[in-house]
N, C-alpha and C positions, 0 to 999 in steps of 0.2 A: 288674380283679376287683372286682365290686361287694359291697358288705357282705354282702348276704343268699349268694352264692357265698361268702366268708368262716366265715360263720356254718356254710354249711351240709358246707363242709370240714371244721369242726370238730368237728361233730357226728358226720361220718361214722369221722374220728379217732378219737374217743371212741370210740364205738358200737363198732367195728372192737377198740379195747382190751380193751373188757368180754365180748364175745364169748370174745375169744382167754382172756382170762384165767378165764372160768367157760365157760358154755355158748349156744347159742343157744337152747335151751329154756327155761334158767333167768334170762337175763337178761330182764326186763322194761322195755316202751316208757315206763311209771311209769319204771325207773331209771335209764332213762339221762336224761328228763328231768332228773331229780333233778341230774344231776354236770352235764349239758352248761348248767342254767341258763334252761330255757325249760320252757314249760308243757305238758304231754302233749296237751294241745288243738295246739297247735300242729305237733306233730312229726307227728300225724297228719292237719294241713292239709296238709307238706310229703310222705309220704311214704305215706299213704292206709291202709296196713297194716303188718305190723309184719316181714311177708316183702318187701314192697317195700324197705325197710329193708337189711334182710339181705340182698338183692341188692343195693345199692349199696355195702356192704361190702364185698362178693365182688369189686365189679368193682376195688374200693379195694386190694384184699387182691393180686387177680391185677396189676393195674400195679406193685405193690413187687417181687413175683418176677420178673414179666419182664423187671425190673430187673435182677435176676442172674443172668436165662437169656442176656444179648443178650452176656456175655463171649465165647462161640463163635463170636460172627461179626467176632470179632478176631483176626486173623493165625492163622499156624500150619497146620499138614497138616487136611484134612478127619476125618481120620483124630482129631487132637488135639484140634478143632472136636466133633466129636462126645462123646468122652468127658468134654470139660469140662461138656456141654451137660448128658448125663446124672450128673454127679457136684455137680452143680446139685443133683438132689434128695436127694441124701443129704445133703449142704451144708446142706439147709434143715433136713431131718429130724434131726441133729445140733444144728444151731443155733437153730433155732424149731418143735420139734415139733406145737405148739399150731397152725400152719397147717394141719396136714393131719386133727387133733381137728375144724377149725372145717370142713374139707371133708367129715371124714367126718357132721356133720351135716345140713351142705348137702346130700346127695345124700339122704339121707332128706326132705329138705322139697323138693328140686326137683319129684317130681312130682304136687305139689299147686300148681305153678306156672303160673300164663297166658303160654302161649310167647311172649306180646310181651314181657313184663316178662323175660323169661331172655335173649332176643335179643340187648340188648348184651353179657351173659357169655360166650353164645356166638362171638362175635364174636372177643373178647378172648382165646378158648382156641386159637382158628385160627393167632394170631399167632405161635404158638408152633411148630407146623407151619413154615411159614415158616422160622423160624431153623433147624429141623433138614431140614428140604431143601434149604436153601443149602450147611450143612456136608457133606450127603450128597453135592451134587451135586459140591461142590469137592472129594471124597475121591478120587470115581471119576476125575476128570480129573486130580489127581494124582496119583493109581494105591495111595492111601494105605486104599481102602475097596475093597469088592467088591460085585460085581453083586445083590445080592439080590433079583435080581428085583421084586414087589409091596413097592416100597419105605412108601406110605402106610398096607399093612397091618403093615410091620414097626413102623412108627413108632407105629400103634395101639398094639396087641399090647403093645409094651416098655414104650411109656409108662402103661398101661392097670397094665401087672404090679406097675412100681414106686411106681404112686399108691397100688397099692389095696394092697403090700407096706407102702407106709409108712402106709398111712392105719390098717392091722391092726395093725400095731407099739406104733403110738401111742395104740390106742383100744381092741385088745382084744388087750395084748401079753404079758398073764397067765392065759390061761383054763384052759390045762391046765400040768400039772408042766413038760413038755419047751420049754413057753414060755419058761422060765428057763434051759433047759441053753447058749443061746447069747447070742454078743455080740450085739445088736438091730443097733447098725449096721453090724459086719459082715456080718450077712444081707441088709443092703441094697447092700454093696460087693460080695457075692457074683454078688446077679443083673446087677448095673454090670457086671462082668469076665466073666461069661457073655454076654454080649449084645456088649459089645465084642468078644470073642471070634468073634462070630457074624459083624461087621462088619470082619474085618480082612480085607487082600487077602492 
């Protein structure tokens, strides 16, 4: 690893903190200068805009998770594979809500994006896929899942529900009275066990 790789880990570290910890609208390419030590001319040699930026956090942000999605493809029924895979996101949304704040941002600035610069993000969300079709495929052959048919659109669909469950929780999880009348992460173990339910043989 050469220094400027160094440097520029560090930076993304940081960047990736201040985000999480305020916004990505309010945080500025001035502050994170400021903390990381280098001069705003420079971050914008390295990183050109300040969405460029915020893409390379994303891609930062997504490698940490995937870190905790790849438990599923250790041992156990496709069946248990699966449900670990999805209880993954309540794991996070319980433990670091402030990821799915920093996504519900991200999708409001994706499409003001040049789909080259999104490409590697892209890339990185496939891999996720991946883990859950291995668990899928290893359920049906243990007899521990059922045939759902359009397994790719199930695997949308649920993952789709629970991003966008947790990413409302987290970012617009008081808007009306009945906002309050439940447990937040229960709501998110509700649709876990609906959807499990869906997959069971």
């Amino acid at each position: 690893m050469t220094l400027k790789d160094a440097q520029n880990g560090f930076i993304i570290r940081e960047a990736t903190k201040m985000f999480l910890e305020s916004s990505i609208d309010k945080v500025t390419i001035s502050a994170i200068a400021k903390r990381v030590g280098v001069g705003e001319a420079t971050l914008y040699r390295w990183y050109n805009t300040k969405q460029a930026l915020v893409m390379e956090c994303a891609m930062y942000l997504e490698k940490d998770v995937y870190g905790r999605f790849q438990v599923p493809a250790e041992g156990g029924t496709g069946y248990e594979r699966l449900q670990r895979f999805y209880e993954s996101y309540l794991e996070i949304y319980v433990k670091d809500p402030s990821f799915y704040s920093f996504l519900f941002q991200l999708d409001n600035m994706l499409p003001e994006m040049p789909k080259d610069e999104m490409q590697p993000y892209e890339s990185g969300i496939d891999a996720f896929w991946d883990l859950y079709n291995g668990a899928y495929k290893a359920g049906l052959e243990d007899g521990t899942v059922r045939d759902i048919g359009d397994e790719k659109l199930f695997y949308l669909t649920t993952t789709h529900a629970i991003l966008n469950l947790c990413k409302k929780l987290t970012c617009q999880g008081n808007l009306i009275s009945q906002d309050n009348s439940t447990d937040k992460a229960g709501e998110v173990k509700c649709l876990i066990d609906i959807i499990m339910y869906s997959l069971r043989a």
